[in-house]
C-alpha positions, 0 to 999 in steps of 0.5 A, spaced: 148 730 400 143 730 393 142 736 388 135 739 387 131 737 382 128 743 381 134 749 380 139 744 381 143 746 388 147 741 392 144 741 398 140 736 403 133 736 398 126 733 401 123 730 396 128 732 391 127 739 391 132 743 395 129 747 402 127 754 398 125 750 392 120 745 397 117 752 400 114 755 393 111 749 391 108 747 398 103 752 402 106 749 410 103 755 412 097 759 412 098 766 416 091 770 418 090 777 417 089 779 423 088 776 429 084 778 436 084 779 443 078 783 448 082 785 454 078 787 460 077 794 462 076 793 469 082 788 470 086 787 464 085 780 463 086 778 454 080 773 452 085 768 448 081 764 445 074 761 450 079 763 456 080 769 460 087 768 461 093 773 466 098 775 461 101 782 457 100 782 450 106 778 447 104 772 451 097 772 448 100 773 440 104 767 442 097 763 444 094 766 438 099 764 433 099 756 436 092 757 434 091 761 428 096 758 424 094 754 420 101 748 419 101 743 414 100 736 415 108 735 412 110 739 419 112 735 424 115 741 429 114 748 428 116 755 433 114 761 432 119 768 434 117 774 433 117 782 434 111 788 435 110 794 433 105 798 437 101 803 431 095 806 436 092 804 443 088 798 440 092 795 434 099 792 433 104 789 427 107 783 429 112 781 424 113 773 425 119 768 423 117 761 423 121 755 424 119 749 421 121 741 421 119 737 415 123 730 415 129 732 418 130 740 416 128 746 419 124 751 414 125 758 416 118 762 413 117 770 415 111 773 415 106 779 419 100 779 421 096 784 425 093 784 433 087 787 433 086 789 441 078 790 442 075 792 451 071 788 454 069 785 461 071 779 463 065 775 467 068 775 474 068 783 473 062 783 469 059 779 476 061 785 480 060 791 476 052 788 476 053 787 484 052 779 484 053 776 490 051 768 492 052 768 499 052 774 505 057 774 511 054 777 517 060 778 522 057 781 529 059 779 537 055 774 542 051 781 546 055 786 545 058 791 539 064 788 535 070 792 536 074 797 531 080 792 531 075 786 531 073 789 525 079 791 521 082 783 523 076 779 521 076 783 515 082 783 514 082 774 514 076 775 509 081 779 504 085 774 504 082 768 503 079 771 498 085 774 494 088 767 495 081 764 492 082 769 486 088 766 485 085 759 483 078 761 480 073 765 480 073 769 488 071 777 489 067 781 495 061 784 491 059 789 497 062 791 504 057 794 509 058 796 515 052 795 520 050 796 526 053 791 531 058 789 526 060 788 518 056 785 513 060 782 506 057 779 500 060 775 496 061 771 489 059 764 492 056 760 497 063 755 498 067 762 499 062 764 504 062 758 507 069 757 507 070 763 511 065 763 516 068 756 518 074 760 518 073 765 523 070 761 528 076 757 528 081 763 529 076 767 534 071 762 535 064 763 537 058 760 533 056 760 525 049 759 522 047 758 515 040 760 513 039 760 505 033 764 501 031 762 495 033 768 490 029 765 483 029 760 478 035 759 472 033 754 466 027 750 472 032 751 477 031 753 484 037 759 485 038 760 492 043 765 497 045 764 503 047 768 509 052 766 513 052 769 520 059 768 524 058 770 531 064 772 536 065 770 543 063 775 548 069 775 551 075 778 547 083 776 549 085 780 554 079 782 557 077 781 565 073 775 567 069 773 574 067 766 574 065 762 580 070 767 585 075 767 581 078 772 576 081 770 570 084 774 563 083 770 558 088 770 555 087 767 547 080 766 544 078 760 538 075 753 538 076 753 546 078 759 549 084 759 554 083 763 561 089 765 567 087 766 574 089 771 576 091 771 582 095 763 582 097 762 574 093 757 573 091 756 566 083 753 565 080 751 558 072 752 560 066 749 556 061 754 553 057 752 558 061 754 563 063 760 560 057 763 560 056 763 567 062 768 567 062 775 567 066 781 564 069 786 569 071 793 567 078 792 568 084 798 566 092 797 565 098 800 565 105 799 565 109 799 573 115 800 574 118 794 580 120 796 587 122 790 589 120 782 588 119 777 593 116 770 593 109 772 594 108 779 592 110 784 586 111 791 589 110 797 585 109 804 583 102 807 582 103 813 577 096 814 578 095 814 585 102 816 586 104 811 591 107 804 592 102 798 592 103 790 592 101 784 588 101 776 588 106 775 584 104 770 579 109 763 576 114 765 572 114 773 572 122 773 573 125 778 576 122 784 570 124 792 571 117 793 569 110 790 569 102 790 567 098 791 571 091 790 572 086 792 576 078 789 575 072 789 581 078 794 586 083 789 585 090 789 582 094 784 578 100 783 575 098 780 567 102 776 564 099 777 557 104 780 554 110 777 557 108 771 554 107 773 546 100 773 547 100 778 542 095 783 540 087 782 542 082 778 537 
């Protein structure tokens, strides 16, 4: 313990003077006057400095405090706490106490300063309000229309990722068009495109194709868009198939579609090629009650022709109270789609 040159106090001194002694002779801090953030109208971000940050207003002061605060080179450490005081929409008192470490003791000094809110559009949200978009993704079917639940599911899939991908950077859906045949969504970049095309065929399957176009120049570079066209399979979970005089559900749909003989169970994984020679019958389902059940056959009670009828009955039914029925090209079957957790179709 020393006492202070200055007024004399028996205190812990740095360089000879006692802690309120060192703080009016020495300028550790310099405060601004006011300090300022542009929030973004669409979405709310604060422009903080160069970067447009996810945050409420007490974490941009605290930001802008560690930037704005002039420290002297004698301080080694320093927090700031402090409290605010909304005046109107855009303007706030923010009443600051800072802790400051020279040597070995804490330095308390308080002052105020004022945050000044100013509106603006980020950059992503000024891309959309302009519509702009690098790359296009076109989702239709191979031969026939896209269904409304295809539709809303590959939508859906589409949303997610790019909600996953704003989460990291800069992701957002310009447009999203219906078409004739199916959807058409354009998007902020060519990767975002392509992720989610590649990530369609994989899911559903079918085919994708890329076509870009050149859009214009940027500083003697050549600006391109691409289109991303994701074509479904013709075939969807759960539709009736002829192939080589067989009849077979298809029972999941993606890279390679998996099929069920209808009649024996057995499951096949076709080739394109081979598929392509199949065709879809016109089928209809309905749910049975089980008259009785042998080795061989199902028999059940037809709601609609109000009579008992009999089917193959396939490997691992059980011994179910009810069953699904199908009926394709004047035959009936028992599915097995739903026993299996086949789930909804694609």
């Amino acid at each position: 313990m020393s006492f202070c040159v200055e007024c004399g106090a028996t205190v812990k001194t740095i360089q000879g003077l006692c802690p309120n002694c060192f703080l009016k002779r020495h300028e550790l801090i310099e405060p601004p006057a006011t300090m300022d953030v542009v929030k973004c109208v669409q979405c709310s971000k604060l422009l903080v400095g160069k970067a447009w940050v996810e945050t409420d207003i007490e974490g941009a002061i605290l930001r802008l405090l560690e930037k704005n605060v002039r420290i002297a080179r004698e301080v080694t450490f320093r927090t700031f706490t402090f409290d605010v005081r909304q005046e109107d929409e855009r303007n706030f008192l923010v009443i600051v106490k800072a802790v400051l470490r020279v040597d070995d003791l804490d330095l308390v000094k308080d002052f105020r300063t004022r945050l000044r809110v100013h509106g603006g559009a980020c950059p992503t949200c000024g891309r959309k309000a302009g519509f702009y978009y690098e790359a296009i993704l076109q989702i239709r079917a191979d031969e026939r229309r896209l269904s409304d639940e295809e539709i809303d599911e590959t939508v859906g899939f589409t949303e997610r990722i790019v909600e996953r991908a704003a989460s990291k950077g800069e992701a957002f859906i310009s447009k999203m068009e219906p078409v004739k045949g199916g959807v058409d969504i354009y998007l902020s970049s060519h990767d975002l495109g392509r992720n989610i095309a590649k990530g369609i065929r994989a899911k559903y399957g079918g085919t994708v194709g890329v076509s870009p176009k050149l859009f214009g120049l940027k500083d003697g570079k050549e600006i391109y868009r691409t289109t991303h066209l994701v074509r479904l399979p013709r075939y969807r979970k759960g539709d009736v198939v002829r192939m080589e005089g067989r009849m077979f559900e298809v029972v999941s749909m993606g890279q390679r579609p998996v099929l069920r003989d209808l009649k024996s169970g057995e499951r096949l994984s076709p080739t394109g090629t081979k598929m392509e020679r199949g065709r879809v019958v016109e089928s209809e389902r309905f749910d049975a009650e089980v008259i009785s059940i042998t080795d061989k056959e199902v028999e059940y009670f037809d709601p609609a022709e109000a009579r008992n009828a009999k089917v193959p009955r396939p490997p691992n039914l059980g011994e179910p109270a009810k069953v699904e029925i199908v009926k394709a090209d004047n035959e009936s079957f028992v599915s097995m789609l739903r026993r299996e957790g086949a789930g909804k179709r694609h």
